[in-house]
N, C-alpha and C positions, 0 to 999 in steps of 0.2 A: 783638659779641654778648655779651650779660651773660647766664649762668648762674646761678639762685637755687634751691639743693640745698635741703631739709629734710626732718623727720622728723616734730617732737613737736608738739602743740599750741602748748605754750611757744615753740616756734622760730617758727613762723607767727604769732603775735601777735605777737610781737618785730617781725618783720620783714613785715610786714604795711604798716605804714608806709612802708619803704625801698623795696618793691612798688609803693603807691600813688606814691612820688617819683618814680620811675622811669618809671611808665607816663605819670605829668603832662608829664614833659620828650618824650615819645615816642619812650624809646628800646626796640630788642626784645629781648624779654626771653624766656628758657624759664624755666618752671617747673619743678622738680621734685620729688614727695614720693616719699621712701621708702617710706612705710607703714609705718613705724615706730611711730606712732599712726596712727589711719583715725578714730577715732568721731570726730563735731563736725566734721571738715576740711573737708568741705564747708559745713557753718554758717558756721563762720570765713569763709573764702573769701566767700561769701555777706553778708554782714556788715561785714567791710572795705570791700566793694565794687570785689576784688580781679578785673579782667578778663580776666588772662591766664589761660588753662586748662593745668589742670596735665598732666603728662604720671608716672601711676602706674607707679615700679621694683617692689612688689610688691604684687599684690593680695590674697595670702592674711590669715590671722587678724591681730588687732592684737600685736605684740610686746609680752607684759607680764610674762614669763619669762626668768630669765638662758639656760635651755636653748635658750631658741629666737632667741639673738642671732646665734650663730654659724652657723647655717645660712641665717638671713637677709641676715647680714653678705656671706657669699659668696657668694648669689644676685645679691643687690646689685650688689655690687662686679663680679661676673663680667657681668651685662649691663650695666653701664656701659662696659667695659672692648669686649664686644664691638662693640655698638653706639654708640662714642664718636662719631663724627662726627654720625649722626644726632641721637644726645642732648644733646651737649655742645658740638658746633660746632667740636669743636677742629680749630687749626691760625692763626697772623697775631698778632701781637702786643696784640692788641688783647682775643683771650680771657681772659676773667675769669669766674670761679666764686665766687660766694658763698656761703658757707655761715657758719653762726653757733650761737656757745656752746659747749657740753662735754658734746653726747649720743654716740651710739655714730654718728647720720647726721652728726654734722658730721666727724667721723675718716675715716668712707668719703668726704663728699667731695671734703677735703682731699687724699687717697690719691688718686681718681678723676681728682681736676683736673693734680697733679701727673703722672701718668701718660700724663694728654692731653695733656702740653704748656703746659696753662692758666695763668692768672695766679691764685692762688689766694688770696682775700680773705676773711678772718677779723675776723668781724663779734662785738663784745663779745670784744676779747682782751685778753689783759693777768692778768686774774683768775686770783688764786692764795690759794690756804689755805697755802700751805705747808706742807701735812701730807698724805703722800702719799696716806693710807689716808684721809681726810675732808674731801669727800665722797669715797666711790670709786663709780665709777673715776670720775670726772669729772677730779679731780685728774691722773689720769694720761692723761686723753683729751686735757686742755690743754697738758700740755707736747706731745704728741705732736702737734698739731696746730701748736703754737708753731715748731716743726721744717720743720712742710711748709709755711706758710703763706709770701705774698711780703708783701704789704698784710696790715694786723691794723690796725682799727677800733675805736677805745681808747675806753671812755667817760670818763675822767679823765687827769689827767698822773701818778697812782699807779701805774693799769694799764698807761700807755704806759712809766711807767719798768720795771717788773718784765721788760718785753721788751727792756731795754739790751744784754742780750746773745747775741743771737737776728739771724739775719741778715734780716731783712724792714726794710718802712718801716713805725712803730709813727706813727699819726694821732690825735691828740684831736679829736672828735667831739663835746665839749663836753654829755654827758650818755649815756642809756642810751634807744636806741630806743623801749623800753616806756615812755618819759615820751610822745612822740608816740600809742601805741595805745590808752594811758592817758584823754589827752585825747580819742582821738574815742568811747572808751566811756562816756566821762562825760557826752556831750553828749546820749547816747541814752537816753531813758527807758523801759529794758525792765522789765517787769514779773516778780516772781519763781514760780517754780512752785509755792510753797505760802509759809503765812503764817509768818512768823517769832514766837519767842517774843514774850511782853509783857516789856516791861523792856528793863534793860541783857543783852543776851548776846554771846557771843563764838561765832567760827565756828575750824573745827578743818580743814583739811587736810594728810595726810600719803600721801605715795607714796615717799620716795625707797626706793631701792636698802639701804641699809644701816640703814632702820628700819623696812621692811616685810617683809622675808626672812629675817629672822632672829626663832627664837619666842621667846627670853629677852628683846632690845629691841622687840619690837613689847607685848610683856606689860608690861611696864616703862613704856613709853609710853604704855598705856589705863590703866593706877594714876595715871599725875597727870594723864591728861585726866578719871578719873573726879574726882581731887582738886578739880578745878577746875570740873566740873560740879557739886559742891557749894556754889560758891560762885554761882554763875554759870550758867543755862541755858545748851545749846549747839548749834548746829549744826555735824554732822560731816559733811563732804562726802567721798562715798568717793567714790575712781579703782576701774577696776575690777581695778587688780591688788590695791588694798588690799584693796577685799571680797573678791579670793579668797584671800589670804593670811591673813585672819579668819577664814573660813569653812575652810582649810585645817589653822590650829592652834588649830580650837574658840573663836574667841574672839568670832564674830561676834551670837550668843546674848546675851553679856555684854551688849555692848553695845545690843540691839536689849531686852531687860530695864531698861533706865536709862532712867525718865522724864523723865529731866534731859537726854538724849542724843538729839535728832533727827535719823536720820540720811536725809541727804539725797541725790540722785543724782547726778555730775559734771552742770555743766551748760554753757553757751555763756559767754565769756568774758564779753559784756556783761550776762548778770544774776550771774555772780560780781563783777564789780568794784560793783553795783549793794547785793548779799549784802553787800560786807565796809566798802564804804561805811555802810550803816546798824549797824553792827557797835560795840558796845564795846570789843573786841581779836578781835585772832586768830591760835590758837597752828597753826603749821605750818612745814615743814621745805623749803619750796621757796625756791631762790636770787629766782626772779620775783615769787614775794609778796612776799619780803623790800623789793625795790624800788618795787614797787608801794606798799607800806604806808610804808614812809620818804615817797612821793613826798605820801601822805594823811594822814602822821603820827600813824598810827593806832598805838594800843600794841599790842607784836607781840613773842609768845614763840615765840622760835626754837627750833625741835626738832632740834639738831647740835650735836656738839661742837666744831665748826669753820664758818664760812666765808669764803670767795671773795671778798667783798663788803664794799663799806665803808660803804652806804647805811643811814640809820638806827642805825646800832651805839655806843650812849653815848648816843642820845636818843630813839627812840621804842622802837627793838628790842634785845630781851633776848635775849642768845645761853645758853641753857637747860645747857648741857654733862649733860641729862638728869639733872639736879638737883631732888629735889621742895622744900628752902629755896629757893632761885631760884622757882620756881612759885608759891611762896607769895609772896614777897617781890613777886615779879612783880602778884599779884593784890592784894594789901594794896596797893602803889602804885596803884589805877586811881584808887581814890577821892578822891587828892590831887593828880592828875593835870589841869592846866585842858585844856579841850577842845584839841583838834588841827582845824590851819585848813593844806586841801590847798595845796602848793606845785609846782607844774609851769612856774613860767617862762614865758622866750614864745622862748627859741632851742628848733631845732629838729635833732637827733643823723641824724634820716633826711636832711635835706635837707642838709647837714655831708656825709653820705657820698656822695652822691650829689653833689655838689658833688667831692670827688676822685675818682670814676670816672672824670668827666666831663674834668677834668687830667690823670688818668692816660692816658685812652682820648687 
């Protein structure tokens, strides 16, 4: 029995593909989501053409508060814990739990699996900033999961070396799952929910944790996206914790004031990959854009002082250390930039893993 935990949206398009490999070979599989995110998971699901139904640990509000981790965390974690057998299967050497990345669900279900006895499979391991505080807690969710994992599913031999010293079996997988979820959104021609500017523009998202929570960085933040809407029309995709974090410290006015600034509603994965396809750049702070735009070589200003990630970095994307010369620099470079021509290969990272369960089991 293979166990597949998640949470975020990111986590389910990640592994969305490892889903569909899995279901190809016919083996059984549980699903599970946190509720960690709820909007879109059923689209998703939907979309992939994901057949296994999932089995909801909470069905209250979407978590988009640091207040409301910890009582979600324990919810969580406590019915896993009670109802482990029914949920989890555990018990025979052959239990495996998946889980994937550096959110707050892949910690619970690294903790959950261990607890059950599980074999506990860590899907994208490896990835480090080295810098405790950036991202946080990500940074600290990864070592902690590096700890309870047995299997860690490595997209490079960078990230499998970073885990030298960690007691698991570290795997090259020979790329990052999103190159697979990549491929089948590209194949899809979704249409967008409203028209994009005329011209060259660039699209803007930002959610994480230490540039939406805080009101001196997130102000900081809308000065060089407004920078940069000067130069450049723009579409800014809000998550809805960024709109209430805008809307919390007065700043969401600002921006909805800026005729340069169209802000637009999160939407399904396949008309954002659609959105930043037809896109001149796009500045945002997510570890999975970052990937995604290396993989389309699209120019791409990172909103972090740090990351995880080796994709893109020295050639399509700029790591911004929230710097308005970097921003500038960044944009004065589009126009001598020749076009970017998408790269995705023909190996495949899902069927790589799926391939060692399959040795492991």
């Amino acid at each position: 029995m293979i166990t597949v935990l998640l949470g975020t949206r990111a986590q389910l398009i990640k592994m969305a593909p490892v889903i569909l490999e899995l279901e190809r070979r016919g083996w059984v599989l549980r699903l599970i989501l946190t509720g960690q995110h709820k909007e879109t998971m059923d689209r998703l699901l939907a979309d992939f053409g994901i057949r296994t139904p999932p089995v909801l640990l909470h069905d209250g509000r979407e978590v988009t508060g640091i207040g409301q981790v910890l009582p979600w965390f324990a919810k969580c974690l406590w019915r896993l814990w009670r109802d482990a057998k029914p949920l989890l299967g555990c018990g025979g050497p052959a239990g495996v739990i998946l889980v994937h990345g550096d959110t707050f669900s892949t910690l619970l279900g690294a903790l959950a699996g261990r607890l059950a006895g599980l074999t506990v499979a860590h899907v994208e391991s490896g990835l480090r900033s080295f810098k405790l505080m950036h991202p946080f807690p990500e940074e600290l969710t990864r070592l902690a999961v590096f700890r309870l994992a047995h299997l860690a599913f490595c997209p490079d031999d960078w990230a499998a070396g970073n885990l030298a010293g960690y007691r698991l079996r570290a795997i090259n997988t020979g790329g990052n799952t999103l190159l697979d979820a990549l491929r089948v959104a590209l194949a899809v021609d979704r249409p967008l929910p409203r028209e994009t500017p005329p011209g060259a523009f660039g699209v803007v998202s930002l959610h994480r944790f230490e540039n939406i929570f805080r009101q001196e960085r997130l102000r900081h933040i809308l000065s060089l996206v407004e920078d940069a809407a000067e130069r450049h029309p723009l579409v800014f995709v809000l998550h809805p914790a960024t709109r209430r974090n805008l809307e919390k410290f007065g700043l969401l006015a600002r921006l909805e004031g800026n005729p340069r600034i169209g802000l637009w509603p999160r939407m399904g994965y396949f008309e954002f990959v659609s959105l930043i396809s037809r896109s001149a750049f796009v500045i945002t702070d997510g570890g999975s854009n970052q990937e995604e735009l290396s993989y389309l070589d699209k120019p791409t200003l990172l909103m972090r002082q740090a990351t995880e990630r080796q994709e893109g970095v020295g050639r399509n994307v700029v790591l911004s250390g929230y710097d308005r010369g970097r921003l500038l620099a960044f944009l004065d470079g589009l126009a001598h930039r020749p076009p970017g021509a998408a790269n995705l290969g023909a190996a495949s990272p899902s069927a790589a893993i799926a391939d060692a369960l399959a040795a492991f089991a």
